[in-house]
C-alpha positions in Angstrom: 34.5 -5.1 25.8 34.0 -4.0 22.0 32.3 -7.3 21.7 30.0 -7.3 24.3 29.0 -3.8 23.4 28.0 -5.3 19.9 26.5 -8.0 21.1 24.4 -6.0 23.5 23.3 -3.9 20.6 22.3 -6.1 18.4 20.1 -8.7 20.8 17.5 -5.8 20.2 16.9 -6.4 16.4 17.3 -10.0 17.0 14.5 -10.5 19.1 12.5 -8.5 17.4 13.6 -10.5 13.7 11.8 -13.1 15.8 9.1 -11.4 16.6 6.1 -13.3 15.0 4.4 -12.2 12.2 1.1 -9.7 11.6 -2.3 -12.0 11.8 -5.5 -11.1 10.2 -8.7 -11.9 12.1 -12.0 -11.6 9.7 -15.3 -12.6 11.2 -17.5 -14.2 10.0 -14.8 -15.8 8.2 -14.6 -15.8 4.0 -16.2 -19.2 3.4 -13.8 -20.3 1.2 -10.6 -20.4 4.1 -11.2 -23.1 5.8 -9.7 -23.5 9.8 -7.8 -26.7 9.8 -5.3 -25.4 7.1 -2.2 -23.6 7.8 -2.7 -20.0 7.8 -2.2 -18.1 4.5 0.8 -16.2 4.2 0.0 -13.4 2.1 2.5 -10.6 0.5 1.9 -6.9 1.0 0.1 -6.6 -2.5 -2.4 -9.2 -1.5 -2.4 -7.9 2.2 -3.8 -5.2 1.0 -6.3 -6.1 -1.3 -7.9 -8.2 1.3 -8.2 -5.4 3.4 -9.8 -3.5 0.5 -12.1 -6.5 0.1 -13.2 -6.8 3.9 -13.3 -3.0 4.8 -15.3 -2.3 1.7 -13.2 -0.7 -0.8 -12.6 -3.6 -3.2 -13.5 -1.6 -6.3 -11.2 0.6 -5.7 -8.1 -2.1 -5.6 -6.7 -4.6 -7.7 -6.0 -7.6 -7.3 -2.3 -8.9 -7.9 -1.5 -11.7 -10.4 -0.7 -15.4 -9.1 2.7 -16.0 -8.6 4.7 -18.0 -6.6 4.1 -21.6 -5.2 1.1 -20.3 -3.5 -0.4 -19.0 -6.9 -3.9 -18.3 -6.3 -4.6 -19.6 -3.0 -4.6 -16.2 -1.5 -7.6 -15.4 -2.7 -9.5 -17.5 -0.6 -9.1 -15.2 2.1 -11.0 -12.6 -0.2 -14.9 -12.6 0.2 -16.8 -14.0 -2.7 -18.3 -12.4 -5.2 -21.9 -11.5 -5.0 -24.6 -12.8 -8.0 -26.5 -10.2 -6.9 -26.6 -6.7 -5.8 -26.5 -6.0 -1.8 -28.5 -3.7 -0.5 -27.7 -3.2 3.2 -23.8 -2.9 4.0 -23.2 -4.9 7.2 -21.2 -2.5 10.1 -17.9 -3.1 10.2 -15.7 -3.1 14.0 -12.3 -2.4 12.7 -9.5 -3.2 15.6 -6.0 -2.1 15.1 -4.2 -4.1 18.7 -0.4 -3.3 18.8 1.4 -5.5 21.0 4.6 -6.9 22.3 7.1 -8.9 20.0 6.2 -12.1 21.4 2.2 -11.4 19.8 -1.0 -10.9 21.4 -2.9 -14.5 20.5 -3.6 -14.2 24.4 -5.7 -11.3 23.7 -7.6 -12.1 21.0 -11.3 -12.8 21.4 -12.3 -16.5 21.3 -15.0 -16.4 18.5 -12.3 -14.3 16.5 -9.6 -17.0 17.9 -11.6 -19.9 16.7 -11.7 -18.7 12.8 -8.6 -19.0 10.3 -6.3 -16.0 10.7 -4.1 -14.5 8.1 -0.3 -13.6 8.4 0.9 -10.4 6.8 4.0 -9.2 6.2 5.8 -7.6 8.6 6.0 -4.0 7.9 6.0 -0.8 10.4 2.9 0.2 12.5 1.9 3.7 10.1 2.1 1.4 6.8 -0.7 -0.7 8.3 -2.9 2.4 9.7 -2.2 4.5 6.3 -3.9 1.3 4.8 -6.7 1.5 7.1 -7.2 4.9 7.4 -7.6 5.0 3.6 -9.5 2.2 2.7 -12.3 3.3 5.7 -12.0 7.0 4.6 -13.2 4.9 1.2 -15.7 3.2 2.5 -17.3 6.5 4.6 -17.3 7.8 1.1 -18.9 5.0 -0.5 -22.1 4.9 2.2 -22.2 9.0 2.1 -20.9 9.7 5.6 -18.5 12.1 6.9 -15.3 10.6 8.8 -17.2 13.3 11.3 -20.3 11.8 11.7 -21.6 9.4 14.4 -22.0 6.8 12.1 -18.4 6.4 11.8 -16.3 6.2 15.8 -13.4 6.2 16.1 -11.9 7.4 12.8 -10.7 10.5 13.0 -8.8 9.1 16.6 -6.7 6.8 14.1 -5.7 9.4 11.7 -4.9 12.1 14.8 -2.9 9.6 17.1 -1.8 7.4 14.5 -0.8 9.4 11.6 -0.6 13.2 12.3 1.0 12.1 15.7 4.9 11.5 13.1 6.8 14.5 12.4 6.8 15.0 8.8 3.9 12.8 8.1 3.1 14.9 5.0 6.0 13.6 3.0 4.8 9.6 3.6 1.1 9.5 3.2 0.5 9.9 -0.6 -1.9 12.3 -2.6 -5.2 10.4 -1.9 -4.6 9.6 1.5 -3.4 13.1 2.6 -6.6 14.6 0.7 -9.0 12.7 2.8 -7.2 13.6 5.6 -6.5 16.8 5.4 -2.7 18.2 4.7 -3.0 20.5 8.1 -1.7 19.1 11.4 -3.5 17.8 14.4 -4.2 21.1 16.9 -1.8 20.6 19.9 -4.2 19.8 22.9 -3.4 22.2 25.9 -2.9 20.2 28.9 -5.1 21.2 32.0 -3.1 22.3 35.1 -5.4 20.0 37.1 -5.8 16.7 35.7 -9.8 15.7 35.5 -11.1 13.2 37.9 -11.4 9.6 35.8 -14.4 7.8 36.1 -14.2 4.3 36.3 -16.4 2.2 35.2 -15.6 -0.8 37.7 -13.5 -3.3 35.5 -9.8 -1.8 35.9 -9.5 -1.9 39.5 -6.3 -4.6 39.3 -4.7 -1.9 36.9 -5.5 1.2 38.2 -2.7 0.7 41.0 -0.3 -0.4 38.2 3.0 2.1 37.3 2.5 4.2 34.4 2.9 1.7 31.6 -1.0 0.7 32.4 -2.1 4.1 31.6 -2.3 4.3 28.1 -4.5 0.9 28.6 -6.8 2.0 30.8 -8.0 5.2 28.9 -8.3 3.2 25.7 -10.2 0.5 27.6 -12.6 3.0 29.3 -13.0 4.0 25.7 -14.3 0.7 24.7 -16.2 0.5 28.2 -18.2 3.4 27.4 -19.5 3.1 23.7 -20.1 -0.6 25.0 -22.3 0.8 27.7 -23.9 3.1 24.8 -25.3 0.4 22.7 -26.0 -1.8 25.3 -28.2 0.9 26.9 -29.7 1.7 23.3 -30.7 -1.6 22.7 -32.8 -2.2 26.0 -34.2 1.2 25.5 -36.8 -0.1 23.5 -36.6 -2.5 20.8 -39.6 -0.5 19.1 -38.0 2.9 19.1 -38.6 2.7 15.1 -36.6 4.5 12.7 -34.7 6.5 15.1 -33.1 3.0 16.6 -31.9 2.6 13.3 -30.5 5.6 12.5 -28.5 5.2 15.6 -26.7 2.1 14.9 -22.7 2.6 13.9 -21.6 2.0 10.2 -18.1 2.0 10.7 -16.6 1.2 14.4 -12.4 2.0 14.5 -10.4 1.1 17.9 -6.6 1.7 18.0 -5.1 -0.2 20.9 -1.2 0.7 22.3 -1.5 0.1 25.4 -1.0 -3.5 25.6 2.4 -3.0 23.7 3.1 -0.6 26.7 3.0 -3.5 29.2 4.6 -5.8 27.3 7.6 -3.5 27.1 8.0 -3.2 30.7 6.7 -6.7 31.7 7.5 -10.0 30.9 4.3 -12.1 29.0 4.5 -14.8 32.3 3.6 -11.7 34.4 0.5 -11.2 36.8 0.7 -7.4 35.0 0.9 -8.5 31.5 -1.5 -11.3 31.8 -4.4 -9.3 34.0 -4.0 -6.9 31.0 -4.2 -9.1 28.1 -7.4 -10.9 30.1 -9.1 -7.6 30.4 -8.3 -6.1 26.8 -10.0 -9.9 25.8 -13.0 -9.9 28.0 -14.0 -6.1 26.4 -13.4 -6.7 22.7 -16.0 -9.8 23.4 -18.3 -7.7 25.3 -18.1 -4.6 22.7 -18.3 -6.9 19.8 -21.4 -8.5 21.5 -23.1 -5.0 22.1 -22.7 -3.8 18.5 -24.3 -7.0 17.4 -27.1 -6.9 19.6 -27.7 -3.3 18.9 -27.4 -3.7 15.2 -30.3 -6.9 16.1 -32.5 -4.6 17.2 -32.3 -2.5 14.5 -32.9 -5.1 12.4 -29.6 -5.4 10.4 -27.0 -7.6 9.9 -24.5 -8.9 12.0 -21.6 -6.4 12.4 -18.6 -7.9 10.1 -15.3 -7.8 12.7 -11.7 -7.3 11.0 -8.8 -7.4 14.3 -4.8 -6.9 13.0 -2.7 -8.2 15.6 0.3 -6.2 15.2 3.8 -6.8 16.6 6.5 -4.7 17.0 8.1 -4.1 13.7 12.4 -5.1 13.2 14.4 -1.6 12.6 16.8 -3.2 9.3 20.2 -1.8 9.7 20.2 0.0 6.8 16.9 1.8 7.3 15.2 3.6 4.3 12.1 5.5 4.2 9.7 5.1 1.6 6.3 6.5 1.2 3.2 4.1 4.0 1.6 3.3 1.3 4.4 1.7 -0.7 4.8 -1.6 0.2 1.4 -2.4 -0.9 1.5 -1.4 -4.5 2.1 -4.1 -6.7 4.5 -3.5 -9.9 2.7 -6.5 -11.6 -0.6 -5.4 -13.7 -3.9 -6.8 -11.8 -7.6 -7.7 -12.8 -10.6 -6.5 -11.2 -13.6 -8.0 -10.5 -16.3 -6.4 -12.4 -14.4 -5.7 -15.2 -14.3 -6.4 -19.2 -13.0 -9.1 -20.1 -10.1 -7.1 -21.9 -9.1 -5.7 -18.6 -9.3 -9.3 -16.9 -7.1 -10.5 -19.8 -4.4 -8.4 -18.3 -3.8 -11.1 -15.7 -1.6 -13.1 -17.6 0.6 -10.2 -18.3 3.2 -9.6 -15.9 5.3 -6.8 -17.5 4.9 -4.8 -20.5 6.7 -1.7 -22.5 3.7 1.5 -22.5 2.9 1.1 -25.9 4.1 -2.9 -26.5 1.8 -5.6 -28.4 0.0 -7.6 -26.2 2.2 -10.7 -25.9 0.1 -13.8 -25.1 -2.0 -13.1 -28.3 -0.9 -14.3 -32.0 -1.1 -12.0 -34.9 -4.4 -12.5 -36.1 -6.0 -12.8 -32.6 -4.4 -9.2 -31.9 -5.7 -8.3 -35.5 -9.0 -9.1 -34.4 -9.0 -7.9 -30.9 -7.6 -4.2 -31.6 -9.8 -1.2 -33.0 -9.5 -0.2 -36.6 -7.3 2.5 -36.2 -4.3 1.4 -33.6 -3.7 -1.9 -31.0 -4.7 -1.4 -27.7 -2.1 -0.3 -25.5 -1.1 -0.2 -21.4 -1.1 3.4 -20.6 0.9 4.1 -16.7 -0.8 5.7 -14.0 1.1 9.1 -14.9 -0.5 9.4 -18.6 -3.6 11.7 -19.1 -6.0 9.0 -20.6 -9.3 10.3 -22.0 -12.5 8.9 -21.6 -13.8 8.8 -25.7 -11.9 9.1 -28.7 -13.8 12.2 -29.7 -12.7 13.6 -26.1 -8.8 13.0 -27.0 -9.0 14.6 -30.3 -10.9 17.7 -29.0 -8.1 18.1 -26.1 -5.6 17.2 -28.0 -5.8 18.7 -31.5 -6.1 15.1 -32.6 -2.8 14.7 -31.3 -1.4 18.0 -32.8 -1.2 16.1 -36.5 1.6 14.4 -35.7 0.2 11.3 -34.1 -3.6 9.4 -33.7 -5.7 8.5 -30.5 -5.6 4.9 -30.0 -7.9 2.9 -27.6 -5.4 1.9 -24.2 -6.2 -0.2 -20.8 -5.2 2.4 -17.9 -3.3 1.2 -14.6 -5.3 3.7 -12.8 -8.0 2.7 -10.9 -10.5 5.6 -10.9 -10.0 5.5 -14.7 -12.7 5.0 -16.8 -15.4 1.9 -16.5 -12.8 -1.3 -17.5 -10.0 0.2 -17.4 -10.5 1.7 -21.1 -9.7 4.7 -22.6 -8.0 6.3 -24.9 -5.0 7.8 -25.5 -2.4 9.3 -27.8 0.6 7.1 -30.1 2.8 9.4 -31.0 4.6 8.8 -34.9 7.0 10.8 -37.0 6.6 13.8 -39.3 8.7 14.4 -42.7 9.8 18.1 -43.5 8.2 18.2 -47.3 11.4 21.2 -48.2 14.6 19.3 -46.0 13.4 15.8 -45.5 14.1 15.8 -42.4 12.4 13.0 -39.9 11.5 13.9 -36.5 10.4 11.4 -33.7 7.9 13.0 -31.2 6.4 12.0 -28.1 4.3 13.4 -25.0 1.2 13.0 -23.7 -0.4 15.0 -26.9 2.7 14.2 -29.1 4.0 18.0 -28.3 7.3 17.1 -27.3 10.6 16.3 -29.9 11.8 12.6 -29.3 15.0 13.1 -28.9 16.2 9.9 -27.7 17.6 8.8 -31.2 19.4 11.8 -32.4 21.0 11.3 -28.7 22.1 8.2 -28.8 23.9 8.7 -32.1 25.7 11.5 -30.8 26.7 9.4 -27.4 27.7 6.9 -29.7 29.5 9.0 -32.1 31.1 10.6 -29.2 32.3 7.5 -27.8 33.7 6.3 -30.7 35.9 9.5 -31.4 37.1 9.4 -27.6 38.1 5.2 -28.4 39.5 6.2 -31.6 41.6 9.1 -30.3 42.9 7.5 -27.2 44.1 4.8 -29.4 46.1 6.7 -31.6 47.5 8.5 -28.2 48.4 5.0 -27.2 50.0 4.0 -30.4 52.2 7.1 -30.8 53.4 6.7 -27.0 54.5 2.8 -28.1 56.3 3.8 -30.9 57.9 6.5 -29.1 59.3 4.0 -27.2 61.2 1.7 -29.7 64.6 1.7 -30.3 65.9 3.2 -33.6 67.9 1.1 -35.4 71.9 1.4 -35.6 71.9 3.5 -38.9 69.0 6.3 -38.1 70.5 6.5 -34.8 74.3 7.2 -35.9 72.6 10.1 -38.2 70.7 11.4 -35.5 74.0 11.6 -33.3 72.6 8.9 -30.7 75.0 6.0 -32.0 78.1 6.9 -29.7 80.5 10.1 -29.5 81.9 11.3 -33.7 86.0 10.1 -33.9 88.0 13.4 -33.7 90.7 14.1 -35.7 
């Protein structure tokens, strides 16, 4: 009984182990992935700087170094590099499609079908929206528009029902994320005594006397209906509606599907349910893709650029730990950037380095010649102030309070300065002219003692006493338990009984 118990309670996480991984679907495809390979595995680091790449935040991500067998492969998925300067940003349809563990291929739209796919890593559902909602909230930014305004649909429903729907979410989204968002919770909607009639729109009638696992579906498919309708009914308005037709065509177009992972829960994939639904959740992405492209046609732009994650259940590990969403996708590994100097792209063949350590791949004189007068360049973490000109760190530092000098650094933050370049402080030592005393300091404006010497001489001293000490405790305790020989012991009395007279 014990047995079968376990065994019921783990064919859960096994199915789901199996469950098949995340795919990417870009389209138009990057021109450099081409469809008769096998699709690209790609790790969360390189996950999400292809996101970054085809939702329009690429300068604000960097890309990982090659490693592995795959080495550089991966970036083939990543869109090239333009010779020249763009000045209309295509529209982008984002799709977010949750579905059942055994995947949602079915479902997939056939022009998105017939282009190479990506598989991601297989992380949990809010890991993958955090990414999204971040990188869009990035790219809203970029073109000047408010995750408020028309020009971006659909937005501020991921964040609400995707995010701010987890208890606690303010301890999991990060600093960046969280400020775009807002750290306030979601108002709670009220929920009407009398339920509002729906209006259907025609195409649901084989789910609309479904149970209630079809509901979720059919509100996020009227949904799609509906803003389908929109620019369908905006293009044939008028194709010479002038500037206004333009202003009216979506920059940013975000859909958040559950509802298919709601049937497939409940019904099996060979299902009449299941496969009406999958059918219909196809035939509406086509048709909504299709509007937005002919809407965006008559406004004379170009064709909307289409980025669908397939996303399966995710496998609960047995020893679950939470980490921050955003997590996974930071890479430990220093990165280049496209657009930058070619000190900063140098860092690429670094894969881990002290703060203040030499660069390794350079000899001597090549360092010599590379670093500025007056210190080597240096890596200097996220978590260090890093100042934009050398005149700036001396004025905010007191040129390092005397006791160190600004040296030029590369930063690992991105919204550093232009290449990654700045500058920073290098702490040294200061000698007490009346005791002679030497003292270490460090801090971001050398205004903290380095204690880390004096420290470690004292552990170590310590250390050595304690040895020393219980070893002479030990010794004394093995003496103790010799025997005296015959002569010490008669005088101590321990040789027998004294002869009486």
């Amino acid at each position: 009984m014990l047995v079968q118990t376990a065994l019921s309670a783990l064919l859960p996480a096994l199915a789901l182990a199996a469950a098949p991984a995340p795919r990417l679907y870009l389209s138009p495809a990057p021109p450099r992935l081409s469809a008769s390979s096998p699709p690209l595995a790609l790790s969360a680091a390189q996950a999400n700087a292809v996101l970054a790449h085809h939702l329009g935040a690429a300068h604000h991500v960097q890309l990982p170094l090659a490693s592995g067998k795959v080495g550089r492969e991966w970036e083939k998925a990543l869109e090239d590099a333009p010779e020249h300067v763009v000045l209309e940003v295509p529209a982008r349809i984002v799709v977010v499609l949750e579905c059942g563990k055994a995947g949602c291929d079915d479902a997939i739209p056939a022009d998105l079908a017939s282009h190479p796919s990506l598989s991601l890593p297989s992380l949990p559902a809010t890991s993958y929206l955090a990414a999204f909602s971040l990188h869009l909230h990035r790219l809203a930014d970029s073109l000047g528009l408010d995750a408020d305004s028309p020009a971006v649909r659909g937005l501020k429903e991921l964040v609400s029902e995707g995010i701010k729907s987890v208890v606690g979410w303010q301890a999991w989204v990060g600093d960046e994320l969280g400020s775009w968002i807002g750290w306030h919770d979601e108002p709670r909607k009220v929920k009407a005594a009398v339920e509002p009639e729906a209006i259907s729109s025609g195409l649901f009638t084989d789910l609309d006397m479904l149970d209630s696992s079809a509901a979720q579906l059919i509100l996020e498919l009227e949904k799609l209906t509906s803003v389908a309708d929109s620019m369908a009914s905006s293009s044939s308005a008028g194709a010479d509606s002038g500037p206004q037709g333009r202003a009216e065509a979506p920059k940013v177009l975000v859909m958040h599907l559950k509802g298919l992972k709601e049937i497939a829960a409940k019904h099996s994939r060979q299902s009449q349910t299941y496969q009406t639904a999958s059918s219909l959740v196809k035939q509406t992405l086509t048709g909504l893709i299709a509007s937005v492209d002919a809407h965006l046609a008559t406004a004379e732009q170009a064709r909307a650029k289409v980025v669908l994650l397939a996303l399966p259940p995710h496998p609960t590990p047995l020893l679950r730990k939470r980490t921050p969403w955003l997590a996974p996708f930071e890479s430990s590994q220093l990165a280049k950037r496209f657009g930058s100097s070619p000190r900063a792209r140098a860092l690429n063949a670094h894969v881990k380095r002290s703060v203040f350590s030499p660069r390794q791949d350079e000899t001597p004189s090549a360092a010599a010649a590379a670093a500025p007068a007056n210190g080597s360049s240096v890596i200097v973490p996220s978590g260090y102030t890093c100042f934009a000109s050398e005149q700036e760190a001396n004025d905010k530092t007191a040129r390092c309070l005397g006791r160190g000098e600004p040296v030029r650094g590369i930063t690992t933050r991105v919204e550093g300065a232009q290449g990654g370049e700045c500058w920073v402080c290098k702490c040294g030592e200061t000698v007490d002219d009346e005791t002679g005393r030497r003292t270490r300091w460090k801090g971001e404006g050398c205004e903290k003692e380095d204690l880390s010497a004096p420290f470690t001489l004292l552990a170590s001293t310590t250390l050595l006493l304690t040895v020393l000490v219980g070893g002479g405790i030990a010794l004394l305790y093995a003496v103790g338990e010799d025997t005296l020989p015959g002569t010490l012991s008669a005088v101590s009395g321990m040789g027998g009984h004294a002869k009486r007279d």
